[in-house]
N, C-alpha and C positions, 0 to 999 in steps of 0.2 A: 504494500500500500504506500500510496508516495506521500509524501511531508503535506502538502497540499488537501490530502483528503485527508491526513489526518484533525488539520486546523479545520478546516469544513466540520467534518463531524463534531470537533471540539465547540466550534460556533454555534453549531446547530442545537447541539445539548443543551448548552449554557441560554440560548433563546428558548428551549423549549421549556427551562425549568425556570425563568422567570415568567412564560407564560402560566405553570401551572401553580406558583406561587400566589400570581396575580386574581388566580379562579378561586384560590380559597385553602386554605391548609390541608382538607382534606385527598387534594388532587394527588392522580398518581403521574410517574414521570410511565412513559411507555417501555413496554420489555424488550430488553437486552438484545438484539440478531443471536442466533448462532454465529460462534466460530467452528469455520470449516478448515480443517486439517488434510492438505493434499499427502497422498502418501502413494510415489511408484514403486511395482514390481516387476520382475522379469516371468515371475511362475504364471503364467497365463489360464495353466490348467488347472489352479489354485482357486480362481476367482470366487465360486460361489461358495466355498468353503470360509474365504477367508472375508466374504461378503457375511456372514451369517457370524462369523467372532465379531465383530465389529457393529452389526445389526444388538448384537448382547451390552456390548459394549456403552453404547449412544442410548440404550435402554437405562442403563444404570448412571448416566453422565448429561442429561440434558444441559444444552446450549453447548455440546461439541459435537459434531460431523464429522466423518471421516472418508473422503472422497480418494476413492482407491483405485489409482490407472495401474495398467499394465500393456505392457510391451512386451513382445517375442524376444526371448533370449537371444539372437540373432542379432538383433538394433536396440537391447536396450543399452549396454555400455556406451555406445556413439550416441545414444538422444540424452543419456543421463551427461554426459560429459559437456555435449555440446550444451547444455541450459546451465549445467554450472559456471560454463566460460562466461555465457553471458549473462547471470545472474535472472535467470529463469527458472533455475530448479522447483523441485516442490519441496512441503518442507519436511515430508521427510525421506531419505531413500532408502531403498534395499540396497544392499552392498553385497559385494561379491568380497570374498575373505582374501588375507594375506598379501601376497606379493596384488592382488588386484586393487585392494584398500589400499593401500600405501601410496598412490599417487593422488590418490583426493584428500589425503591426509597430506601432503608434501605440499599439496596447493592450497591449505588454509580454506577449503571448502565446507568440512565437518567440524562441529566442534566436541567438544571432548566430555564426557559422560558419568564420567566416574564421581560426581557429585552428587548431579543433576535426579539421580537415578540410583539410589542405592540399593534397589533388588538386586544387580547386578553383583553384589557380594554374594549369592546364593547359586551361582553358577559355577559349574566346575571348570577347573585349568582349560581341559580339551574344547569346551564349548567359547571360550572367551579370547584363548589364543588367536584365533580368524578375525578378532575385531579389535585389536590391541595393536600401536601405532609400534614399530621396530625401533627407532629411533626414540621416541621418548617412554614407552610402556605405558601409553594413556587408553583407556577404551573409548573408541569411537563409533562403537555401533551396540545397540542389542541383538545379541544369538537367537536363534530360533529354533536351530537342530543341529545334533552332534550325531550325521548319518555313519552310519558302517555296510562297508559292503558282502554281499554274498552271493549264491546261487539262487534266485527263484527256481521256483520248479512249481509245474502243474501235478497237483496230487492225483486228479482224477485217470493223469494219463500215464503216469507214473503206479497205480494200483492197477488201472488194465493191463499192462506190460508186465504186470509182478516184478517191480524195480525197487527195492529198497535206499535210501537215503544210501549214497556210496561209504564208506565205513574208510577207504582208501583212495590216492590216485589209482591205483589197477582196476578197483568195483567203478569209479564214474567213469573210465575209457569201455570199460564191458557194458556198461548203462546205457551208454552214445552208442557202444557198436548193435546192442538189441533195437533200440530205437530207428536207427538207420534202417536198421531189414525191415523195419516193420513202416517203413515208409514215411517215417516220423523226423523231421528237425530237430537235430535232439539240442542244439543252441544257436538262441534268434540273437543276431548281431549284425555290424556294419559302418562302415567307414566312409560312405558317401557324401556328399554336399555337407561339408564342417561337422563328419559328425566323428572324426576319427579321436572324438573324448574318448567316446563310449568303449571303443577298444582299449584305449589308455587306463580307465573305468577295469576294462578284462584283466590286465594285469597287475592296476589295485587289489582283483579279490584274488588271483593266484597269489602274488609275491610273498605275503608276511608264514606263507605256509609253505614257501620254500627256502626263502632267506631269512625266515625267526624273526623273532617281533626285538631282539637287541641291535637289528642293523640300524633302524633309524637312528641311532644315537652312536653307533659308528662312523655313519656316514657327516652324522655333524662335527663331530669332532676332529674326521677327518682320517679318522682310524679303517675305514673304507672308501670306494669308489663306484661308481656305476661299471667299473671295468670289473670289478670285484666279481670271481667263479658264481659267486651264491646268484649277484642278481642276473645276470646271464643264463642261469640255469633258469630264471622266472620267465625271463623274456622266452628263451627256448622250449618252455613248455606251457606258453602262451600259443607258440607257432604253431606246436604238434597237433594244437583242438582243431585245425583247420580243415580237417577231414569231416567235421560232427559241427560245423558253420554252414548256413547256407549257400546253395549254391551262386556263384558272382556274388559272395559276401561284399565285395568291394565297392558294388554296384549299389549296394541297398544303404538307405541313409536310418538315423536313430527311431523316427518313428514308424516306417516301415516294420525295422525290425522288433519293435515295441507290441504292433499291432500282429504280428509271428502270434506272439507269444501270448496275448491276449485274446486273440482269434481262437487258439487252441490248435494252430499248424505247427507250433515248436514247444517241444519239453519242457527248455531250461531258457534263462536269461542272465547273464551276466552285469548285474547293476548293484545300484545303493538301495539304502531305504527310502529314500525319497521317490522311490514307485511303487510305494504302498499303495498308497492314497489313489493315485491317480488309473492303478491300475483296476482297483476297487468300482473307481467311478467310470470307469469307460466299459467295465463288463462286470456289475453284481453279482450275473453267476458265475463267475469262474473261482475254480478252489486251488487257489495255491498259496506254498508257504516258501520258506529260504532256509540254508545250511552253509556253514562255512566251508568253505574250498579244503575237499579233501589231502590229508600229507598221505607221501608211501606208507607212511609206516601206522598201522592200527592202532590206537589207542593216545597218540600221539594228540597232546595239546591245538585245540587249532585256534587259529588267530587270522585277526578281520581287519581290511585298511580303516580308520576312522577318521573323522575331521569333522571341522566346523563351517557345516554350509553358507552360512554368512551371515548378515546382520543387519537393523535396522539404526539408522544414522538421524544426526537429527545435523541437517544443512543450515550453515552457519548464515547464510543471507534468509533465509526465514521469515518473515516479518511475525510468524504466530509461535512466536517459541514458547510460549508457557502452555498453552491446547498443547501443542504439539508435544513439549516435556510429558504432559498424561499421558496421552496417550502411550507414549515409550515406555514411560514404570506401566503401564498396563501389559505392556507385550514384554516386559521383565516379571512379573508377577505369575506366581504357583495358576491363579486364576488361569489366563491367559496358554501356560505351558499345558495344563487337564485341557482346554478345549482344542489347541493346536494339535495334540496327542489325538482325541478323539474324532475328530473332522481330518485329520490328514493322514494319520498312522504314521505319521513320523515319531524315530527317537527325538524328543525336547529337549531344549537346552537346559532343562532343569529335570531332575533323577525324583524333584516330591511331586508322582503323580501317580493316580491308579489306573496302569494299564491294563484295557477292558480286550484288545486287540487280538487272536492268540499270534498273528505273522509278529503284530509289533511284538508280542512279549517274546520271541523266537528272536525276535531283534534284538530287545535289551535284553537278552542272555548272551548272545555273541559279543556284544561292547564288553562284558566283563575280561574278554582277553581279546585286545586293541591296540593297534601297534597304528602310530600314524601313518595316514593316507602321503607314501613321499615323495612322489614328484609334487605333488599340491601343497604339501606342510613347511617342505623342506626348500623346493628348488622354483619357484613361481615369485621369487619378490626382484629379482632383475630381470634384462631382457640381455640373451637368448636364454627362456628358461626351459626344464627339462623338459616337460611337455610340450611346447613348441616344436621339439625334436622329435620325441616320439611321435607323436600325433603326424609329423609329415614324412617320418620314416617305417611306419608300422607296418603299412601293408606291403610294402616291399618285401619287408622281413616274414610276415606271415608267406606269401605268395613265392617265396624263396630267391627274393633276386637277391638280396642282402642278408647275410650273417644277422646273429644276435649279437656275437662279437663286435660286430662291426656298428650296430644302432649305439651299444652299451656304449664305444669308445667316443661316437658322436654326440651322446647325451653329456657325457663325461669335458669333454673338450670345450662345450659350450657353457657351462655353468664353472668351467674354472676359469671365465676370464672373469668372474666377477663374485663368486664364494668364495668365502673366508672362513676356513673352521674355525668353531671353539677352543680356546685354546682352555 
């Protein structure tokens, strides 16, 4: 609001209450507008879920609004970036975690939380980490989910096959190879038009169940590499599933491969939990659950990439900051984290909730052994970062034109011109 209407409306006030002065003591002055709270996101597929916490919300808070855009994960980064250059933004945003936060943090665009918002103390390390400035340790966003990844799988098509939950890597390659004869896709995936996350996403849920959930703290320290045997062996038997991927995987982009799996033309899916929810809402009948990526060896501890999907920011050109402050301790609060839980089947950025879900309780069982999600934790806060490499050397390397060797040594080359271990 520019300075101009603020004096307007301060004028107008000030006339309207010596007109109602002048009527008689009894007069009332007129009520208040709402203030409306703009707030974008990129989760599109969100909308009416996240339309009905907020409907809750504006139920219990009369005289705030909360007008909620969304943009395709595609164009939201370039439309949020472009209206903060020009002091457009709304006031509040979704942020993408880590190395992606940290340049709206470098530009004085967000402002910093840790006051403002004391729920924020009831969150754990792994969920706050993605919204916490590198340079100074301030938090700049509210969390919302601390996702971990695994295998979906459709139950129903998995008990007509007589396929048991793989107990080993040798039971899930028998599992794929039953499934194949039986004319089944036994894993919906794909790399086409920007979608070569979701592959990068595939080797999120193998890696921590071939390279042990201590590399991540290796590799920071420096005590490892991406050249490192262990994670080479991740990459290479990321390649191997290429046989039990659809056919021209390369061809087929993420929602394609989504709707595989959802459709009930593929087994299994390679994802986070943040397709709980969504996968709930696009097919009600479909029965499926998730398991962690099996190790050779039976009995063997298994462990799940995890991280902090991201957060919600409160933009420093703002003109509604104090609306806008509620709302934010609203989306910090236990309240907030039970209904996020319930409407999205996401893990919440806070652990005081009672999960009604049984996929999500299947979820927070696997977060109890969690090892960060590391090209996103680790290697995403400069630029060339490790994902940028994968993601444009992957399919080669599945399709076999490229070694694993050889992606590891390219991931590797490119995050040392600008990582610094721990010392």
């Amino acid at each position: 609001m520019s300075m101009l209407s603020l004096h307007r409306r301060a004028a107008l006030g000030l006339i309207g209450g010596l007109a109602a002065a002048c009527a008689g003591a009894f007069a009332t002055l007129p009520a208040r507008a709402d203030s409306t709270v703009t707030l974008w996101s990129w989760r599109t597929e969100d909308e009416a879920a996240m339309r009905r916490i907020f409907d809750a919300f504006e139920a219990k808070n009369p005289g705030i609004k909360v007008d909620i855009q969304f943009t395709p994960d595609a164009d939201y980064q370039n439309r949020l970036s472009t209206a903060l250059r020009g002091g457009r933004g709304p006031d509040i945003a979704q942020l993408k975690a880590y190395g992606e936060l940290q340049p709206f943090v470098d530009a004085g665009y967000l402002d910093a939380l840790d006051d403002s918002v004391p729920e924020l103390k009831n969150m754990a390390d792994a969920a706050l980490g993605g919204a916490r400035g590198r340079t100074d340790g301030k938090l700049y966003g509210v969390p919302y989910s601390v996702p971990m990844m695994g295998v979906f799988y459709n139950q129903e098509i998995f008990a007509a096959q007589g396929i048991e939950i793989p107990k080993t890597y040798k039971d899930f390659v028998a599992a794929c190879e039953k499934l194949k004869a039986a004319g089944i896709t036994p894993i919906a995936t794909g790399g086409a038009n920007g979608s070569a996350w979701e592959l990068e996403i595939g080797v999120g849920v193998i890696g921590p169940t071939v390279y042990g959930p201590g590399f991540y703290d290796e590799m920071m320290t420096g005590k490892a590499t991406f050249e490192d045997t262990r994670y080479v062996a991740a990459l290479k038997r990321f390649a191997d599933l290429k046989p039990y991927f659809p056919d021209g995987f390369a061809g087929i982009d993420y929602t394609t491969a989504t709707q595989q799996f959802i459709g009930g033309k593929a087994a299994m899916f390679l994802g986070g939990s943040f397709e709980n929810g969504s996968f709930k809402a696009q097919n009600p009948k479909l029965k499926f659950s998730i398991f962690p990526f099996p190790a050779d060896d039976a009995g063997a501890k298994l462990y799940t990439s995890a991280f902090s999907d991201g957060s919600y920011g409160l933009v420093s050109e703002s003109a509604n900051k104090e609306a806008a402050t509620k709302v934010l301790g609203f989306m910090a609060s236990a309240e907030f984290a039970q209904m996020f839980a319930d409407e999205l089947g996401w893990p919440p950025a806070r652990t005081d909730v009672t999960v009604k879900d049984p996929v999500l309780a299947e979820m927070m069982a696997m977060s109890k052994n969690s090892t960060p999600y590391l090209t996103l934790v680790g290697f995403r806060w400069q630029s060339p970062t490790a994902s940028s490499v994968l993601q444009s050397e992957i399919i080669d390397m599945v399709e076999g034109n490229i070694a694993p060797e050889k992606l590891a040594a390219d991931m590797q080359a490119a995050v040392a011109t600008w990582f610094k271990p721990k010392q």
